[in-house]
N, C-alpha and C positions, 0 to 999 in steps of 0.2 A: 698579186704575185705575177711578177714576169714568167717568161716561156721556162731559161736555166733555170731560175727558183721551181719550178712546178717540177722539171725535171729531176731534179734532185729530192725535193721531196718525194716523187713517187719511186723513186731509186728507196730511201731510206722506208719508204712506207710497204714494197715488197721486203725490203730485210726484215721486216717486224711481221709482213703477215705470213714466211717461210717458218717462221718459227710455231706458229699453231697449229693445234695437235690437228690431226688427217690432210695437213695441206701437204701435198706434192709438190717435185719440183721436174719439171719439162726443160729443153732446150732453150738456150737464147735469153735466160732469165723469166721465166712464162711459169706460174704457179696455178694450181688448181686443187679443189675439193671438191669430190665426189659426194652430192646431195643425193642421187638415186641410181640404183646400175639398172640397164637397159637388158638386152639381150647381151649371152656369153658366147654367140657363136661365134667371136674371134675376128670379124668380118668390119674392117675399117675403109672408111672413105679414103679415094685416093685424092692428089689437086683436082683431079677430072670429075670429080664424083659431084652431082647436085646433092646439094644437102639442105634439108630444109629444119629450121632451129625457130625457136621461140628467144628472144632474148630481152635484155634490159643492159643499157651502158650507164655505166656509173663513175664521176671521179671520186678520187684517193678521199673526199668528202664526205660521198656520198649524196651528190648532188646524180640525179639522172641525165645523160643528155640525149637519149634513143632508146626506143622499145618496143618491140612489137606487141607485147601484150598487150589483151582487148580488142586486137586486132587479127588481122592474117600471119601467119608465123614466113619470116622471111626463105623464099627459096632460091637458091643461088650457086653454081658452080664452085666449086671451095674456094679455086684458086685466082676469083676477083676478090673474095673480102682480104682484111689486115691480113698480113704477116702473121699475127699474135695466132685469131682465129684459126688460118692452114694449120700452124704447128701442135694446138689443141686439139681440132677436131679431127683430125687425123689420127688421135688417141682412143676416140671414142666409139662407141658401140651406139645401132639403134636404139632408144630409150635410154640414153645414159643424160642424164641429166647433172651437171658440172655449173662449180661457181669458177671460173679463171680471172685471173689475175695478170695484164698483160702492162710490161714496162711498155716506155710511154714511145721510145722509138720501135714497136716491136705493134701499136697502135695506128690511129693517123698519120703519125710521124710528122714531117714537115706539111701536111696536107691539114688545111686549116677545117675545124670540124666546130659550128657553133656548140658552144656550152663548156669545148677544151681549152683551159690555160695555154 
């Protein structure tokens, strides 16, 4: 599957998974379902904020291509990771624990990432 092919499938593959039941829908095309809520004091990351997250990247397969589990949980200023990442985590609460769903320009984007079509 070329780069447009991948593109469009993962275009049609958020249409499909907007439609399941507790998924949300965020800015920008960006989907997410809440696995666990954290704290409710209201208190969100800004860009500036260090955040540190445990994750797993996955394509529209389900194929992994990065993850920090097993490992150290990445710590990082919000606003060097994707586009997708700032506009979630900036949703979330400490211990919120979230599955996102991020189109694919909203992702790496043109920045070449092994494992991404």
């Amino acid at each position: 599957m070329n780069k447009r092919e991948y593109v469009q499938a993962n275009k049609d593959w958020l249409t499909a998974k907007a439609q399941e039941e507790g998924v949300k829908a965020l800015p920008k095309g960006i989907y997410y379902k809440v696995l666990a809520e954290g704290k409710t004091d209201g208190k969100h990351p800004t860009p500036r904020s260090i955040v540190t997250a445990h994750y797993t990247g996955r394509t529209i397969d389900g194929k992994q291509f990065d993850s920090s589990r097993g490992g150290t949980p990445l710590a990082i200023r919000l606003c060097d990771l994707i586009e997708g990442w700032i506009i979630a985590m900036q949703q979330m609460c400490v211990g919120d624990k979230w599955e996102v769903y991020i189109p694919a320009e909203m992702g790496y984007g043109k920045f070449s990432q092994p494992g991404i079509p």
